[in-house]
N, C-alpha and C positions, 0 to 999 in steps of 0.2 A: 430464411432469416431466423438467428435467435430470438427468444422470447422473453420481451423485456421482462428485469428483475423488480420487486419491492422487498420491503425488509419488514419480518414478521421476530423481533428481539423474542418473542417465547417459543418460535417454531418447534426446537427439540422436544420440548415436551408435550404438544401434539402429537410428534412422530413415536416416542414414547408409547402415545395412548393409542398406537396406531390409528388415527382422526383421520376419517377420509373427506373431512368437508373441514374448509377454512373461512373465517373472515378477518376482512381488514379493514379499519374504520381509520377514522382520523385523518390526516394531512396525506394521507399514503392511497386512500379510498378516494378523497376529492382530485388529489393527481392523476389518477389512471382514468378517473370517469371525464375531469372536464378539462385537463389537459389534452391526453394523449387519446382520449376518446374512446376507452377500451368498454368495449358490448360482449353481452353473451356468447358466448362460443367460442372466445377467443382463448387462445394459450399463453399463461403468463407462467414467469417462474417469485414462489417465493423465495427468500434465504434469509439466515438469522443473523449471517455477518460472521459467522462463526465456521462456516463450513457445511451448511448445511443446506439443501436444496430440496422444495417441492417442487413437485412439476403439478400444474392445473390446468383446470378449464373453469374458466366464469361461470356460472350458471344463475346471477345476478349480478347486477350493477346497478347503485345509484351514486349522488356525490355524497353519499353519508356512509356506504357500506357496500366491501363486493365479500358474494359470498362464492367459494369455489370448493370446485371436485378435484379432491387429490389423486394422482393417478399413479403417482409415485413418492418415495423419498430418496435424495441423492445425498450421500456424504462423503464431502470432501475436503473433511476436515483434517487428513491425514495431509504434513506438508515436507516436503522434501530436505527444503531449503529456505531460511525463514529471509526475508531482504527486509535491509532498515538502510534507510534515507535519512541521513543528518543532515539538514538544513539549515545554512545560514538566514539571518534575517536579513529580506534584501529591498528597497523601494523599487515604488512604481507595480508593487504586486507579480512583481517577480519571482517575489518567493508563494505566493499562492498560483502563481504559473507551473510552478516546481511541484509541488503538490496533487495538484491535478494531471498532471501527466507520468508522475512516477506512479500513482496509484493505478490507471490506466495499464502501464508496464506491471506490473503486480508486486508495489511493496506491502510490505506488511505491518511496520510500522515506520512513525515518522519522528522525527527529535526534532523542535524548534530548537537553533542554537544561536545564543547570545555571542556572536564572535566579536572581537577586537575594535574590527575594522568597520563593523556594519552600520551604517547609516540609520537604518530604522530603531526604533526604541520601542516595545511593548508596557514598557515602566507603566504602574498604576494600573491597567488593562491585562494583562497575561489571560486570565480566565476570558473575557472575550475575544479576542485574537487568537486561542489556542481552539475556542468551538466552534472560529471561521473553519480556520483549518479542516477541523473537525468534516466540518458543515461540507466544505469543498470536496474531501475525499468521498465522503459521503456518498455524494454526485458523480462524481465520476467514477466507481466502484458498479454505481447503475447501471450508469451508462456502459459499462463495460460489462458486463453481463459478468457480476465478480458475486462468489457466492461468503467469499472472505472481503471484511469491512476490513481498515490500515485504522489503525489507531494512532493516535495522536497522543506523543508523550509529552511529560509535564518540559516546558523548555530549561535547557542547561546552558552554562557559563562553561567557558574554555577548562578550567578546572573541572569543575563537575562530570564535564565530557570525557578526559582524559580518564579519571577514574572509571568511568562507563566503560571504554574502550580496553583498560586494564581486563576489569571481569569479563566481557566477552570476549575478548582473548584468549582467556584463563580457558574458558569453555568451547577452546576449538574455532571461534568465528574468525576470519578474513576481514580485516578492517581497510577499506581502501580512500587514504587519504588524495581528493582529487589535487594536483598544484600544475602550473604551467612553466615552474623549472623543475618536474622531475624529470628525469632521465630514462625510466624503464614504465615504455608504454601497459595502461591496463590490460588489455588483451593477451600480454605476453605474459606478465603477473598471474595471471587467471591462469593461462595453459599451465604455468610452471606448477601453480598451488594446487591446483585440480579442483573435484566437484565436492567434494564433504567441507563438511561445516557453514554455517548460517554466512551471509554477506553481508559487510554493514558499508556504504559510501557516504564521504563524508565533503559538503561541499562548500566552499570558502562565499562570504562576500562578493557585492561588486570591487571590493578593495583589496580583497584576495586578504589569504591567509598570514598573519604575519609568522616571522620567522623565528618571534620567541611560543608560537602557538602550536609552529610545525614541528620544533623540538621537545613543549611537551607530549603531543600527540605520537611521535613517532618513538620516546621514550615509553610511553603508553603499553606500545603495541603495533597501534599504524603504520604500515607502510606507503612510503610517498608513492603516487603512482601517474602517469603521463597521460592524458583523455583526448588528445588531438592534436596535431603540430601546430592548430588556431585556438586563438581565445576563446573558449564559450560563455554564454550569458549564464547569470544562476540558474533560471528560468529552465534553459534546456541542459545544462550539464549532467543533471542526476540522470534525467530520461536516457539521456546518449550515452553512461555510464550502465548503466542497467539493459541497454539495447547491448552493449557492447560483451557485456558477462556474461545475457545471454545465447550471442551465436559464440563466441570461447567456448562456453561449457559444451554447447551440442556438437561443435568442431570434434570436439573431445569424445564422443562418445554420451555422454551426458546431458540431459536439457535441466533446465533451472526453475526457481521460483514456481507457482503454480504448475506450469507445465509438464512436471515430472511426477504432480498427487496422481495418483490411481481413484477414480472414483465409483464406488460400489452402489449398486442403487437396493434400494431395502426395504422391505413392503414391513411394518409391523412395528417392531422395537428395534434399536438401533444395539 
């Protein structure tokens, strides 16, 4: 079994100071002690969200503080291929379903997007509803033994996007707009375009995309692209979008997203 992760935001600069002992206090100390019940001797990994990975062993625990023995540093900060998850906003927490499982899948960041069609409204709230987000990936980043945190972008309006879409473009990314009339499945998209440049998917409402949205986007940059002969929910579209790019690319010769960093382990300064 891997060993579950916490998150230490100054780690690099312990590995820096080559630190061979850590501690962890706060919200992060009280979960491993009287959640998950972590005692001495156990193997935990720290990471700073960032790419970077201790390996330890407890050598104290209480619910105030564990202190541990570094026994290594891993960085895996180097990324192949960056994936970004545009998100519409969708009810019933759908779009925090989408979130949680694309992080799992290993995006890297996230765009709350204000589309057309979307039933939900973050109006007056945006800063609390973008640190759910936040809060969500957070969690499942853990839970998936991720030594890279998904960040959570400021949300955009259909305009705003489109512009976003233009620059990443400009810089080589693959923008893949998901729709249920396009024509030319994403997997076939993927093979054609191959493995360079960053991924961005981009996913409609429960009301879908409208058609003067799809015309800025795909003026953009975007291309429309086909995610299953069925309807999917928002909730699971990015997931199955992102499951999908990555057996394409390894089809290919190439694997994707996290899977393709090389990770160096580093005793000292990095």
């Amino acid at each position: 079994m891997t060993a579950p992760v916490y998150l230490l935001p100054d780690l690099r600069e312990y590995a820096e100071k080559s630190a061979t002992v850590l501690r962890i206090t706060g919200e992060e100390a009280r979960h491993a002690v009287t959640v998950r019940r972590t005692r001495v001797g156990e193997e935990i990994d720290v990471c700073d969200g960032d790419g970077l990975r201790a390996r330890c062993v407890v050598t104290a625990a209480d619910k105030a503080e564990l202190v541990l023995q570094v026994n290594e540093y891993v960085d895996e900060s180097s990324i192949g291929q960056r994936w970004v998850l545009v998100q519409a906003l969708a009810k019933g927490g759908r779009d925090e379903q989408a979130v949680d499982m694309c992080t799992e899948y290993g995006v890297h960041e996230i765009i709350p997007w204000f589309a057309e069609r979307a039933v939900v409204s973050w109006k007056g709230k945006e800063t609390k509803r973008r640190e759910r987000w936040q809060s969500i990936a957070q969690a499942a980043a853990k839970q998936s033994r991720r030594s890279w945190l998904p960040r959570v972008a400021s949300p955009v309006t259909s305009e705003s996007l489109a512009d976003a879409v233009r620059e990443a473009t400009g810089r080589g990314a693959r923008v893949y707009l998901c729709h249920e009339e396009a024509s030319t499945p994403l997997s076939s998209r993927v093979r054609e375009d191959g493995s360079t440049g960053d991924v961005w998917v981009i996913i409609g409402p429960e009301g879908g995309i409208s058609p003067e949205e799809c015309e800025l986007l795909e003026g953009a940059g975007a291309q429309k692209v086909l995610l299953a002969p069925h309807v999917l929910r928002s909730s699971t579209a990015g997931a199955y979008a992102f499951a999908t790019i990555a057996a394409a690319s390894v089809s290919e010769g190439a694997s994707a997203g996290e899977t393709t960093n090389e990770s160096k382990s580093v005793q000292g300064t990095l």
